[in-house]
Every structure is written in structure tokens, then in C-alpha cells.
N, C-alpha and C positions, 0 to 999 in steps of 0.2 A: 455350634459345635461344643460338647462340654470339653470341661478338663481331665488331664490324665495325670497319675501317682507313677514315679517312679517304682519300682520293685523291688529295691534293693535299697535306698535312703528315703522313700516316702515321700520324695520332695515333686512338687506341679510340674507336668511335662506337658507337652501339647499335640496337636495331632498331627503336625510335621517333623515332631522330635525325632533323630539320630541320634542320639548321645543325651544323657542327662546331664545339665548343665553342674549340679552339683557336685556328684561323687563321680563321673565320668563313664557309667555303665552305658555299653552302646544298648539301643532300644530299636524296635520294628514294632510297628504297629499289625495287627493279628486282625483281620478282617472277618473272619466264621464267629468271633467273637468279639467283635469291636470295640476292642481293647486294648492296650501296649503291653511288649512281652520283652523282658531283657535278655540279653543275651551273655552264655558261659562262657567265658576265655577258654576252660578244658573241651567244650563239646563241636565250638564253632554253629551251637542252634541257641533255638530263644526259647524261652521260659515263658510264658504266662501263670496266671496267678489261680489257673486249675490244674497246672501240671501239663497240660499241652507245651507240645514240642513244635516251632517252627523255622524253616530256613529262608536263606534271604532269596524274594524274588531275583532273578538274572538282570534286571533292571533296577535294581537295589543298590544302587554304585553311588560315590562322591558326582561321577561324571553325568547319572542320569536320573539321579535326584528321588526316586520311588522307593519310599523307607515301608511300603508291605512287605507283608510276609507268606510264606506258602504252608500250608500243614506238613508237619513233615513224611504223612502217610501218603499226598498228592503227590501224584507222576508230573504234574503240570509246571514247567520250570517257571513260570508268569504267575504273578499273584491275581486275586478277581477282578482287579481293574484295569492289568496289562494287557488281561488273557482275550480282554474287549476289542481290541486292537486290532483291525484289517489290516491299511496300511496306514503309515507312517512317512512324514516327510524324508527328504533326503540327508540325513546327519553328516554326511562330509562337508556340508555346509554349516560353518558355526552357529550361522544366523539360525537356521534352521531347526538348531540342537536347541538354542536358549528358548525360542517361540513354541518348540513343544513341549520342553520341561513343565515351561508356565500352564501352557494346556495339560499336561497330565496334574499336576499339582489341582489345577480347579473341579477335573475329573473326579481324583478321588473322592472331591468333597462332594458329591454330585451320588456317587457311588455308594460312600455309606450311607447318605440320606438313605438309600434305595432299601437296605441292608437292611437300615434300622425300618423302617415302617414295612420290611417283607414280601418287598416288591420283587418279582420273577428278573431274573440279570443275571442269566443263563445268554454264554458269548452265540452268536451265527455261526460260530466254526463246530459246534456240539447239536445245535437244533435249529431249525429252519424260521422256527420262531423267535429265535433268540436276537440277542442286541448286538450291532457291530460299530466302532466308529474308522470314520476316514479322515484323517487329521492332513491335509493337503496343500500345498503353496500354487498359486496365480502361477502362468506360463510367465516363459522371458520378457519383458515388455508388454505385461496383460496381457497378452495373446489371446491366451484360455484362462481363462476366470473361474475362478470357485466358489460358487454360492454354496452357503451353510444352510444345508436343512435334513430334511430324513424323505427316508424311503424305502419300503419292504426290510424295515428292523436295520436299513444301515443311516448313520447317524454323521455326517459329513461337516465338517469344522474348516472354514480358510484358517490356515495359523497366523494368517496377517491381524485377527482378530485380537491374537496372545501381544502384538505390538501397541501398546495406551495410547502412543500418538496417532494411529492410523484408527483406533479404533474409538477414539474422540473424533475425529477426520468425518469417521462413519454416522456419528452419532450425530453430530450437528447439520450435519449433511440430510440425515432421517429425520430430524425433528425429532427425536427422541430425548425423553426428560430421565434415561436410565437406558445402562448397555455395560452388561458386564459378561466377560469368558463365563462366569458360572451360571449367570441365566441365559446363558447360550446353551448349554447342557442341559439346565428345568426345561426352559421351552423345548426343543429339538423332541426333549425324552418324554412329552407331555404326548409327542403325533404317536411315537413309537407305543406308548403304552393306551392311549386310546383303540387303536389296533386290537391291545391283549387283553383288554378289559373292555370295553363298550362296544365294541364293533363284533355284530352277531351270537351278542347278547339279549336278556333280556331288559339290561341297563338301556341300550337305545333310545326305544320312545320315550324314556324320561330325560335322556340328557339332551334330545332333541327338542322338548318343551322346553326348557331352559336356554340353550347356547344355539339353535335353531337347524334347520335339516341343511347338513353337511353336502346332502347330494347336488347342493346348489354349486353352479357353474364354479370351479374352487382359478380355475385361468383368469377367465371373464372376473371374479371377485376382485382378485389380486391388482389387473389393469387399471378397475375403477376406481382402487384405493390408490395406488399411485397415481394418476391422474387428476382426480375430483377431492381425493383427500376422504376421512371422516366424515361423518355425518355431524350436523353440527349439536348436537344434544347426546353424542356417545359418553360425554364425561357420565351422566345419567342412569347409564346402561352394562357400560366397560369397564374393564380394568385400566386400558390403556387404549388408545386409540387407533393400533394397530392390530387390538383385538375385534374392533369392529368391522373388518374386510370380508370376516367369514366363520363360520361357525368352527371349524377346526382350529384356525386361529385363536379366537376368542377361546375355547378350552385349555388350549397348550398357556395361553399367555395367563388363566385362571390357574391350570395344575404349576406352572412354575412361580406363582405367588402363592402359591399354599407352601411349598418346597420354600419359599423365603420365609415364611409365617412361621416353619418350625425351626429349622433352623436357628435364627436367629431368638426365638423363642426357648431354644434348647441352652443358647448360650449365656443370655440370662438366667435361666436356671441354674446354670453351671457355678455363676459369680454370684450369688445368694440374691440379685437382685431385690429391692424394694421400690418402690415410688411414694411418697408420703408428703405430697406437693406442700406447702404454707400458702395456700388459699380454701376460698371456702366452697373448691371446688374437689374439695379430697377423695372424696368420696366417687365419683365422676373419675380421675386421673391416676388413683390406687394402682399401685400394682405389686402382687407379690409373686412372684417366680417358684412357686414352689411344686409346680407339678414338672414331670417331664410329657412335652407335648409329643414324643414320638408315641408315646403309650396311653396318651389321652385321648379316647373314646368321645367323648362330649365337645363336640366342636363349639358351642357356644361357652364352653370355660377356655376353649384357646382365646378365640377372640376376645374376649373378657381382658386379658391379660394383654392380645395384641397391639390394640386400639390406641390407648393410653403411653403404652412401649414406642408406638413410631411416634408422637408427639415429642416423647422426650429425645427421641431419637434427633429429627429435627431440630429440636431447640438447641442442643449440644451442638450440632453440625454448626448450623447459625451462629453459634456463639464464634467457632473457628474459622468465621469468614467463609466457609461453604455452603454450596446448595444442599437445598434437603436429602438428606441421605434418603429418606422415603418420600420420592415424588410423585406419591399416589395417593387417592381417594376410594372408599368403600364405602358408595351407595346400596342401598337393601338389592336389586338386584344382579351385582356384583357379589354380596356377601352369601346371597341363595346357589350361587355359582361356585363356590370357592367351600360349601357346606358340602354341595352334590360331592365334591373332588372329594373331602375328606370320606363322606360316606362307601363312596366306590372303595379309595385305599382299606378301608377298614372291612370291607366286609357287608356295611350294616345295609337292612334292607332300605329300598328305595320304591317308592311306589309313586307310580304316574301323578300327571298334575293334576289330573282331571279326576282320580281316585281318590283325591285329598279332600274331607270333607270341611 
């Protein structure tokens, strides 16, 4: 996530800013523009820094925590991330209120990724194509259980997920070395755009050479990995071990590591980033943050910068008595995986495996 300038005293605000800490200007962040845009005491709208005018989404409250904004020419009283929203837990419940706040907070971050790289997130209530999510609690006593996943563009979230103790609960439970609300949303949105992008396309038989034919049993998949576990040489192959159950999987768990790749690569850019290790492996560990990866064409310059960034990422962690914050590996057919994801996002042509001389 970069950083953001206030408007009115120039001072660093961020991307869940309300208020500017310095001179006290309230702020909303401008989504069509993704950007922060202050707001008039005379007008009761916000300003951005082209002269767009915006007001504050209906969900724009102290009580519900969503600091977007709406263009002030849109009829739509939800900003682009509200507007995503089927249903919603039940808010008379406190508990309830706090575990979706959390969930929409990782939303949005989910959201501008999408924004910024151009991706279609156009809501199910406007187009049949489009994206919806289901943000949902367990019945009384587990009754009825909510599994988090996707389905014909709708995108289903348990909010027991937004609770850290239940969802550490989950993780160790899974065998899982990483489980976050927000790569709850990359993954989820990986099946959802697979759909709009690869599936009855001409992308197909290439992304099938690589991540393998989807029309394999996707039930039967799923049993054998909960049961049997991984195959034992996925580390080799996969990004993660749950990508190995089935080809859709392994994509979604590739497109929401690419979604972490910039991301976090956008936020080094932001803090002028360097790397300039004291060894005589400098050269190897470099790193200069000076591109923005959402507008970077050249997947082998992100990685370039990635690679060396989760090393030091790790090593800092470690130093804090934590696990690695990046508890992953990228072997070459993993990274040929996570290339394809970029090429699709961008545009750039792709030609079969078997076309490649």
C-alpha cells in the first residue's frame, strides 16, 4: 500500500486515514481515483487534488468504520467496496459489528489492489457477471456452518475468520504456515476471476499446461487432500500445499501470491526502500524499490526486487522473536505460475506450452 499527503498541510496520511493527524482536516479516501481527498467545513463534500468533488459513503461513520468516498455525480449511496456487499451479518449483535468492520477494513485493501491493476469489480447487483460477497456467522451452536469460498461471482466469508484467536484456532488445525482475512479475499477472488478471465477463453489451454485440467474431479480432489494430505514433493511444484489438491486451487493460491507480491512491493516503493546488505553477497540481496509494481509490465523486474525483499522480510521478523512473515518458497515452476497470473492481469499475450520454441 503506498503512502498518502494530506491536502491541505502536506503532512503523510495513510490509507485508513479519517482525519489528518496534523492540522485536523477530516479526509476520505476517493476510490475512481485512489487517492485521498479532504474535506470543506463550508461544502460538507471532499476535494481531491483534481478538483473532484466527493461525499461520504452511508457506511462512512465513526460507528462503521469505511472512510470511502462516492463521486458526487453517483446516485449510489455505497462507495465501490460497500456497493460489493449481498449480505451482511446481523449488527444488533456487537460481536458481530466489530468482526465485520475488520472484514471490510481487509476488503478494501483487496479492492484497490483490483482498482489499481484494472481488474472488472463491477458489484452482481448491476451485472450477472459481476462480484458479490457474503460476509456470514455459524448458526447457534454450529448448527449451520459457513464455509468461506466462491461461487457463480458470489464470494462467501465466515466473519469467525475476522476473530485472530479462532482463526489461529483454524490455522493450526490446517497445518497451515499463513492464514490471513486478506488472503482470504486474494484467494476467494482468484476462483471469481478465473471465471472472467480464463475460463472460455483463449487463455485455457495455456493456463491448463501449467496449473493442470481443472475439469478433474474438483469433490473427489478436495477428499483426497483432506485425507492423504499433499503429495510429498509439492514443495517442488506449489506455492503452498493446499495448492496441490487441484488445479483451481493451485491458481487462486498462485493469483493471491502475486496480489501479496505487489502489494507489499508497492509499500516498499512507497518508504524509498533500499537493500545494500554488508556482505559479499550484495549484489545477489540488492534491492531498490524504485518502480511501482502495479504499473510494471516486466514481471521479471518485480521478482528481481521480490526475492531478496521477503529474505529481509524474514530476517526482521526473526530478529522479533517471530515466525517468518514469508513462509514460502519459489521454485521455477511456481514462479512460471505466478508469471502466467501477471501476464493474464496485464493484458500481455500468452502462447501455449507447446508453441514455445
Amino acid at each position: 500500500m503506498k503512502l498518502f499527503s494530506c491536502g491541505v498541510c502536506g503532512s503523510t496520511v495513510h490509507f485508513e486515514s479519517i482525519r489528518c493527524e496534523n492540522c485536523g482536516t477530516a479526509l476520505g479516501f476517493a476510490p475512481d481515483i485512489c487517492d485521498i481527498a479532504v474535506f470543506r467545513a463550508d461544502s460538507g463534500l471532499a476535494e481531491d487534488r483534481l478538483g473532484g468533488r466527493w461525499r461520504r459513503c452511508v457506511h462512512n461513520t465513526p460507528d462503521e468504520g469505511c472512510n470511502w468516498l462516492v463521486a458526487e455525480a453517483d446516485g449510489d449511496p455505497w462507495c465501490q467496496s460497500c456497493r460489493l456487499n449481498r449480505v451482511i451479518p446481523n449488527l444488533a449483535d456487537p460481536r458481530h459489528r466489530d468482526l465485520w468492520k475488520r472484514l471490510e477494513g481487509e476488503k478494501r485493501r483487496f479492492v484497490y489492489s483490483a482498482l489499481r491493476l484494472g481488474l472488472p469489480i463491477t458489484p452482481k447487483s448491476r451485472d450477472r457477471d459481476g462480484l458479490a460477497f457474503d460476509f456470514l456467522a455459524d448458526g447457534p451452536g454450529f448448527s449451520e456452518r459457513v464455509l468461506t469460498g466462491h461461487a457463480d461471482g458470489v464470494i462467501t466469508i465466515n466473519i469467525a475468520e475476522a476473530d485472530p484467536v479462532e482463526r489461529e484456532r483454524m490455522r493450526q488445525e490446517m497445518d497451515e504456515p499463513y492464514r490471513t482475512i486478506l488472503g482470504h479475499f486474494r484467494h476467494e477472488s482468484g476462483h471469481y476471476y478465473w471465471d472472467r478471465l480464463v475460463r472460455d477463453t483463449a487463455l485455457l489451454e495455456p493456463c491448463r499446461a501449467l496449473f493442470g485440467d481443472e475439469r478433474w474431479d474438483y469433490g473427489a480432489a478436495l477428499q483426497a487432500h483432506y485425507e492423504n494430505g499433499p503429495p510429498p514433493d509439492w514443495g517442488a511444484r506449489f506455492v503452498s500445499a493446499y495448492a496441490a489438491c487441484h488445479p483451481w486451487e493451485d491458481w487462486a493460491e498462485s493469483w493471491s501470491h502475486y496480489f501479496h507480491m505487489v502489494d507489499t512491493l508497492e509499500t516498499a516503493f512507497a518508504y524509498g526502500m533500499r537493500l545494500t546488505p554488508r556482505t559479499g553477497l550484495t549484489g545477489v540481496l540488492s534491492v531498490d524499490a524504485g518502480i511501482d509494481p502495479y504499473e510494471t509490465t516486466d514481471f521479471d523486474t518485480l521478482l528481481a526486487q521480490w526475492l531478496p525483499l521477503t529474505l529481509a522480510l524474514n530476517s526482521l521478523s526473526r530478529s522479533m522473536g517471530h515466525a517468518h512473515a514469508y513462509p514460502f518458497t519459489l521454485p521455477s515452476p511456481v514462479i512460471d505460475k505466478l508469471r502466467f497470473v501477471h501476464q493474464v492481469i496485464h493484458g500481455q499475450v500468452v502462447r501455449p506450452a507447446a508453441a514455445v520454441a
